[in-house]
C-alpha positions in Angstrom: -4.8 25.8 1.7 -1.6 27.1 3.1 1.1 28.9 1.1 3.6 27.6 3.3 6.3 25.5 1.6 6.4 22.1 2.8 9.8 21.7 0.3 10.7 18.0 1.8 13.8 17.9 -0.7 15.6 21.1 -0.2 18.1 21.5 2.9 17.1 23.2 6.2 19.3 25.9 7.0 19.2 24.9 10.8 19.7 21.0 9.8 22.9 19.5 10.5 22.9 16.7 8.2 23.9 17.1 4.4 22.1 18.1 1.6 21.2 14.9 -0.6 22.8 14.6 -3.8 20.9 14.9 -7.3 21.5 10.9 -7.4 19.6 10.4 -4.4 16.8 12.6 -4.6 13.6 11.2 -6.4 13.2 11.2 -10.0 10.6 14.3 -10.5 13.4 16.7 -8.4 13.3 20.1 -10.4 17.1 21.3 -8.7 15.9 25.1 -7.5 13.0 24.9 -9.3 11.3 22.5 -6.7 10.2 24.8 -4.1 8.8 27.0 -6.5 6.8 23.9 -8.3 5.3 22.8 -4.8 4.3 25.8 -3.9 2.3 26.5 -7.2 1.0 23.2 -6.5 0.1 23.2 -2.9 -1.7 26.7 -4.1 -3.8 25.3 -7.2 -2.3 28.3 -8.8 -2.1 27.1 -12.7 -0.7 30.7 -13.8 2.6 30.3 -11.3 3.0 26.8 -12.7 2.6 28.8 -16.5 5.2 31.5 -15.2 7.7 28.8 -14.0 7.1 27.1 -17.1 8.4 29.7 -19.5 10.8 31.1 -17.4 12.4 27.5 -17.6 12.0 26.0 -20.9 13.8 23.0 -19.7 11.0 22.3 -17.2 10.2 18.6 -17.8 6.1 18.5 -17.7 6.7 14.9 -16.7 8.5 15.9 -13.2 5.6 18.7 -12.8 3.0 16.3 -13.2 4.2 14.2 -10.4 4.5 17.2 -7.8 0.3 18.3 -8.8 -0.4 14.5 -8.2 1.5 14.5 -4.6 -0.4 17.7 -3.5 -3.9 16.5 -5.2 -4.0 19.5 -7.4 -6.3 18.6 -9.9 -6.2 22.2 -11.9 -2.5 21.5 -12.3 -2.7 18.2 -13.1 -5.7 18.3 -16.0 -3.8 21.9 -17.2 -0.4 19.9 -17.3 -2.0 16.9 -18.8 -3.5 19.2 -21.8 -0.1 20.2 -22.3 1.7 16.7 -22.5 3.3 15.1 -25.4 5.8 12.2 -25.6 8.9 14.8 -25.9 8.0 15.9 -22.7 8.6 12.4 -20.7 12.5 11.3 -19.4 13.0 8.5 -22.0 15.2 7.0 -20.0 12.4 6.2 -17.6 9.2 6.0 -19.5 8.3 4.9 -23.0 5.4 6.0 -23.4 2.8 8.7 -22.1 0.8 5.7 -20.8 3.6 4.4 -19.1 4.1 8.1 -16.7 0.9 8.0 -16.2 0.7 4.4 -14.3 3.5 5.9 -12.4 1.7 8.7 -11.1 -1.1 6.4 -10.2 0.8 4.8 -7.9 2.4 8.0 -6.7 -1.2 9.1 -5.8 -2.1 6.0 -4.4 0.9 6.2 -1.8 -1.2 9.3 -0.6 -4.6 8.4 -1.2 -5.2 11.4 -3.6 -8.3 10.2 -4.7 -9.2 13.4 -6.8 -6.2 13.5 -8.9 -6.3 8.9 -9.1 -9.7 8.8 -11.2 -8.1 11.6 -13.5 -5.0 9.5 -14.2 -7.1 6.6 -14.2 -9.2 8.1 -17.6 -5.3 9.4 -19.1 -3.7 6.1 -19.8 -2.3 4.4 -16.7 -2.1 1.0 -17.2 -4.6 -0.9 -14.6 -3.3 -4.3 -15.3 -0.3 -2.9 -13.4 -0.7 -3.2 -9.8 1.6 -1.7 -8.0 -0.6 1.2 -7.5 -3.3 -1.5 -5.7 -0.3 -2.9 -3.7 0.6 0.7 -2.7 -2.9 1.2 -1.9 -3.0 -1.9 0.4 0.0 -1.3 2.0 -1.1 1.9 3.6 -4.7 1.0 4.2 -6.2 3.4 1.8 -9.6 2.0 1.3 -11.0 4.3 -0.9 -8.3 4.3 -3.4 -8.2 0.2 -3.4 -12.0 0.7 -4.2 -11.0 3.3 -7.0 -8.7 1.0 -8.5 -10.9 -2.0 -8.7 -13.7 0.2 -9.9 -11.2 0.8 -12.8 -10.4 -2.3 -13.7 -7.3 -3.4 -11.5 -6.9 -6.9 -10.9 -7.8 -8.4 -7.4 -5.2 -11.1 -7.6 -2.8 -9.6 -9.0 0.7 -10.2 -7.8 3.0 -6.7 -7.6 5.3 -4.4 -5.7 5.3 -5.1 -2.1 7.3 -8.4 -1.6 5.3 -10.4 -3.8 2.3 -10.7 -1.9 -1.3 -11.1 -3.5 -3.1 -8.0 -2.2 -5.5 -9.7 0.4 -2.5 -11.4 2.0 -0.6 -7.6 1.9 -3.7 -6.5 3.6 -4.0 -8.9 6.6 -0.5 -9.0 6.9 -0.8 -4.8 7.7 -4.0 -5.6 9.4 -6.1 -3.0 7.6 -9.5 -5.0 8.1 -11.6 -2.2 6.2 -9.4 -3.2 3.1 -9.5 -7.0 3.6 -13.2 -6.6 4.1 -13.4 -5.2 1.0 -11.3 -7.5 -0.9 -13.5 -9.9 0.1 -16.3 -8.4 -1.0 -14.7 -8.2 -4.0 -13.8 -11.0 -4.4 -10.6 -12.0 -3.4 -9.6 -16.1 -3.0 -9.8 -16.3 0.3 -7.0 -18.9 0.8 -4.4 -18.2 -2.0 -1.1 -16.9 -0.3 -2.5 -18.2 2.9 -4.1 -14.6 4.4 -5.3 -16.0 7.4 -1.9 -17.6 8.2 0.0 -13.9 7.7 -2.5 -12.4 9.7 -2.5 -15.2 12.4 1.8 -14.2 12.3 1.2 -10.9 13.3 -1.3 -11.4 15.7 -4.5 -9.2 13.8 -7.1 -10.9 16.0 -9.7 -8.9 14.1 -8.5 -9.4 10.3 -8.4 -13.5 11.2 -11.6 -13.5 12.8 -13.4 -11.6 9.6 -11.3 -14.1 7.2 -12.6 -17.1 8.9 -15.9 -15.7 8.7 -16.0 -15.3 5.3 -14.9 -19.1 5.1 -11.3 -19.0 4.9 -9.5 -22.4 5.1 -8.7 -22.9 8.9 -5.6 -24.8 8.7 -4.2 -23.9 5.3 -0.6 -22.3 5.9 -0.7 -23.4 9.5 -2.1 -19.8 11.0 -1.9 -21.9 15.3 1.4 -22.7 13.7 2.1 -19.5 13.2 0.4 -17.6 16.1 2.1 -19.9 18.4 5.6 -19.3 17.5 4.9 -15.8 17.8 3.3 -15.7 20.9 0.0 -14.0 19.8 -2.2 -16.2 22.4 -5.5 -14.4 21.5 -5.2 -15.6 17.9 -4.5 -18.8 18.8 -7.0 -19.1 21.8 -9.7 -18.4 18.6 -8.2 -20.1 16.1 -8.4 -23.4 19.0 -11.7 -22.5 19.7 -13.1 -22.6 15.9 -11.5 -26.2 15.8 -8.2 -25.9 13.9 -5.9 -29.2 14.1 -3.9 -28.6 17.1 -1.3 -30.9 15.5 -0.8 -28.8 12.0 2.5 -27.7 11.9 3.4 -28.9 15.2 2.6 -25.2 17.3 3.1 -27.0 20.4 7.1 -27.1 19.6 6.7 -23.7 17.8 5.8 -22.4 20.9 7.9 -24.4 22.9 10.7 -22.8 20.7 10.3 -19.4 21.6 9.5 -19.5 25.0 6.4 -18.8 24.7 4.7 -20.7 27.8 1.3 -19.5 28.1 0.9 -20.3 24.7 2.2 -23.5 25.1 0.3 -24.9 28.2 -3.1 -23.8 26.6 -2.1 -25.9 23.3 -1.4 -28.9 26.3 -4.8 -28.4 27.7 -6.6 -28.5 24.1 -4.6 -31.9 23.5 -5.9 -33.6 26.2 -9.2 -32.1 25.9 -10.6 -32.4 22.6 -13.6 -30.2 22.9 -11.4 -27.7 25.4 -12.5 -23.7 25.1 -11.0 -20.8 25.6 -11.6 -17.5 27.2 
């Protein structure tokens, strides 16, 4: 692994825009200890980390934690772990040792760290919360959804990324390896309407698999919805697996946005009722 820092918080000396100010940085910045703590951890090297550590008594263990679980340093993160206690956690942001710990979960789940995940998983973090699953969904990790709902996250949970349940995040990114899984999982294959968001932003793939797996064909209007947005392959397949060409009017959604292609095949399926598409 390189030595190289890859510092994303400290100033370039060639960069014309300003330095960020200590407000604005995130909460685990260590001032001009942070190169030094991303290096150790970008090098697995738990002595350095040790060095820093006493040279800096005021080094909050919480902060180091989260830099080991961005770079997937697992020696840093179990040696830091064996050294935390709850005077070592920001109380103005976490309560409890349980409570940093769901935190870095999702922290490693923004970048599918699996290695360091399943260690915070067996330290406390909270798996009822699921913001680590929606962050997971979100960026189509869909090894680290499977580690969370091997752990005891819940599939229908409701969390951080706009509200949506996480099948509906999924086919609205249209990561189909993760809405396969959350199928296979057992996610309701109608509640939030996934077909519909997928249908919106034209995933021909994701909407296909959801019907397959018996997803309601009209619920939340997905021709509706692939009509007004012009995705004419989604709505040529949606027409040919016999969805109501009236629900939700996508004639005049279509119509609407001057979306004519779209709109003359929806005239063609009206006045022939058994009408395919190629």
């Amino acid at each position: 692994m390189s030595t190289r820092s890859a510092s994303k918080f400290l100033p370039s000396s060639r960069s014309v825009s300003p330095p960020k100010k200590v407000s604005e940085q995130p909460w685990y910045f260590l001032g001009s200890m942070q190169e030094e703590a991303e290096v150790a951890a970008q090098t697995n090297n738990v002595q350095a980390m040790e060095d820093m550590i006493k040279k800096n008594p005021n080094a909050k263990l919480d902060k180091l934690l989260a830099i080991a679980t961005i770079y997937n340093s697992v020696p840093l993160v179990n040696h830091l772990i064996g050294k935390l206690t709850t005077h070592d956690l920001d109380c103005k942001k976490f309560t409890s040792v349980g409570d940093l710990m769901t935190t870095l979960l999702d922290l490693a789940s923004q970048k599918n760290n699996l290695d360091v995940a399943q260690i915070i998983t067996e330290n406390g973090a909270n798996m009822k919360d699921d913001k680590p699953l929606t962050a997971a969904v979100r960026e189509g990790h869909v090894d680290m959804v499977r580690l969370l709902l091997n752990n005891g996250t819940d599939i229908a949970g409701r969390g951080g990324w706009v509200k949506y349940k996480p099948l509906v995040a999924a086919a609205t990114k249209g990561h189909k390896e993760v809405v396969q899984l959350l199928v296979e999982s057992g996610a309701d294959l109608n509640d939030g309407a996934p077909l519909a968001a997928s249908a919106r932003k034209g995933h021909l793939e994701v909407a296909k698999l959801l019907m397959s797996s018996g997803a309601d064909i009209n619920f939340g209007q997905p021709l509706a919805e692939a009509s007004r947005e012009g995705h004419i392959d989604v709505a040529k397949h949606l027409m040919n697996e016999k969805a109501d060409i009236n629900h939700g009017n996508p004639l005049s959604a279509a119509a609407k946005k001057g979306h004519i292609e779209v709109a003359r095949m929806l005239l063609k399926s009206m006045r022939g009722a058994n009408a395919q598409f190629d």
